[in-house]
FIBAMI-666951 format. One record per residue (C-alpha): z, y, x; residue number from 0. Coordinates in Angstrom, 2 decimals. Example, Ala and Ser with C-alpha at 12.3 -4.5 7.8 and 13.67 -1.06 7.14 Angstrom:
# residues 2
+---------+---------+---------+-----+
|       z |       y |       x |  nr |
+---------+---------+---------+-----+
|    7.80 |   -4.50 |   12.30 |   0 |
|    7.14 |   -1.06 |   13.67 |   1 |
+---------+---------+---------+-----+
//
This chain:
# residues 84
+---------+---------+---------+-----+
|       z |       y |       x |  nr |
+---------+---------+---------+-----+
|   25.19 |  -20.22 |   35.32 |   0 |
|   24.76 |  -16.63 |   35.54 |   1 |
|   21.11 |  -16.51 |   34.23 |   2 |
|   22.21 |  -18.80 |   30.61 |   3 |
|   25.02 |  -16.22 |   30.06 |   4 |
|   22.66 |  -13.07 |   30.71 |   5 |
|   20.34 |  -15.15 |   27.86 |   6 |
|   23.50 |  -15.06 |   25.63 |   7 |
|   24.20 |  -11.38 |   25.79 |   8 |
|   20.38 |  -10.48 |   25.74 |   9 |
|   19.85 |  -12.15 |   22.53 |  10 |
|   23.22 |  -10.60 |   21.23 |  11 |
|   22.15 |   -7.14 |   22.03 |  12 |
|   18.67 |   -7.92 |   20.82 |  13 |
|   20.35 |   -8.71 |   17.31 |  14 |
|   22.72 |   -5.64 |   16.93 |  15 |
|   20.29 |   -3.21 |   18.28 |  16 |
|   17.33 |   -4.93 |   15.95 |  17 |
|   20.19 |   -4.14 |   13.10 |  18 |
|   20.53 |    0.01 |   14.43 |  19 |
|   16.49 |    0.03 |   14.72 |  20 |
|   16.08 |   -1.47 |   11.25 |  21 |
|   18.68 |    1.07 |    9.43 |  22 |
|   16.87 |    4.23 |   11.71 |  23 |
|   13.90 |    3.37 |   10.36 |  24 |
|   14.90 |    3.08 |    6.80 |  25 |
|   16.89 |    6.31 |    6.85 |  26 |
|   14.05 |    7.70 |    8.38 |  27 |
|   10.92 |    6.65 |    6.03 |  28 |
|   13.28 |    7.14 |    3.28 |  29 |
|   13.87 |   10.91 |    3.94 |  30 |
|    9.95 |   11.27 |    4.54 |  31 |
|    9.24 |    9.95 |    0.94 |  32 |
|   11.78 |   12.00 |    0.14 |  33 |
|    9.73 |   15.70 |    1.25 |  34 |
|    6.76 |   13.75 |   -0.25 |  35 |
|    8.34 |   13.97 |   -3.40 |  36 |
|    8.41 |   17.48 |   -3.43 |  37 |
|   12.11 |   18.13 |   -4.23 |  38 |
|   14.16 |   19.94 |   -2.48 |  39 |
|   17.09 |   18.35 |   -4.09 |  40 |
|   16.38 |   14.52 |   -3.17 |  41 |
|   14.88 |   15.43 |    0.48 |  42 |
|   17.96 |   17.43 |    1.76 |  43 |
|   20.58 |   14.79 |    1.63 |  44 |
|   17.61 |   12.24 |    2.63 |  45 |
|   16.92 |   14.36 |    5.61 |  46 |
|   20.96 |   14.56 |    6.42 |  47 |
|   21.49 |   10.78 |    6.03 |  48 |
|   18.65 |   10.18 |    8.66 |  49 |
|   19.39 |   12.49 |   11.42 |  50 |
|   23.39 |   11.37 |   11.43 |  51 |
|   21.20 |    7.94 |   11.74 |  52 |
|   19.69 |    8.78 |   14.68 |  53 |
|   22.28 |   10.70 |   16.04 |  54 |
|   24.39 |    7.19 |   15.68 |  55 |
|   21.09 |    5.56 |   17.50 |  56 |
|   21.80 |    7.27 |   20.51 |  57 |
|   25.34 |    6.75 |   20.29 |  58 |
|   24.94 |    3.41 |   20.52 |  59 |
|   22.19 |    3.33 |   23.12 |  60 |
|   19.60 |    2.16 |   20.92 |  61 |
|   17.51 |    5.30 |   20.92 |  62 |
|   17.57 |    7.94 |   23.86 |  63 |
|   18.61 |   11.31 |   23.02 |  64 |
|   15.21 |   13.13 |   23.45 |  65 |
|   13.27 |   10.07 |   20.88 |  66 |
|   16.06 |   10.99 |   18.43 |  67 |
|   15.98 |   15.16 |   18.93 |  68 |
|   12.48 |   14.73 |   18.52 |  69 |
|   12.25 |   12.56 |   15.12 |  70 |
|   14.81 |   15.63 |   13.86 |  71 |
|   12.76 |   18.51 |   14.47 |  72 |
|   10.02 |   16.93 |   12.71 |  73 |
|   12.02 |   15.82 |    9.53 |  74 |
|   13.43 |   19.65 |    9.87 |  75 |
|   10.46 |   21.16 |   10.13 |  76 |
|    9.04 |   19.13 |    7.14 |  77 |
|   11.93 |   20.09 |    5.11 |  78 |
|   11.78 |   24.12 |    6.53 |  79 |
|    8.00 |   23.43 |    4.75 |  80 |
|    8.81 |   22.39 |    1.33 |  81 |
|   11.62 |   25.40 |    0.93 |  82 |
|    9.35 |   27.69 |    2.48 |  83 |
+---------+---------+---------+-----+
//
């Protein structure tokens, strides 16, 4: 049956995109505590870590490419903030 194998794959592609979401979202709120902190030295390689997250995001189709450009600027511009 078509429809019970398009169930399969749904709910495997649910899981491993539920697994990209989960690790963008950690890289992310971890590079936001990060500038919150107030050093330089602990948000910069945060900041790093989360945007080649996203950028792997939209690799894998899990984010689109404007969602992820978007979420980059801001951490950039947060980080352009505290050195400034």
């Amino acid at each position: 049956m078509p429809a019970k194998k398009a169930a399969r794959q749904s709910v495997k592609r649910y899981r491993r995109n539920q697994s990209a979401r989960r690790t963008t979202r950690t890289a992310v709120a971890a590079a936001r505590r990060a500038v919150n902190s107030g050093d330089e030295a602990v948000a910069e390689p945060a900041i790093r870590q989360a945007i080649s997250v996203l950028d792997k995001a939209v690799q894998k189709g899990v984010l689109h490419k404007n969602n992820a450009s978007r979420r980059k600027s801001r951490l950039a511009a947060r980080l352009n903030q505290l050195q400034n």
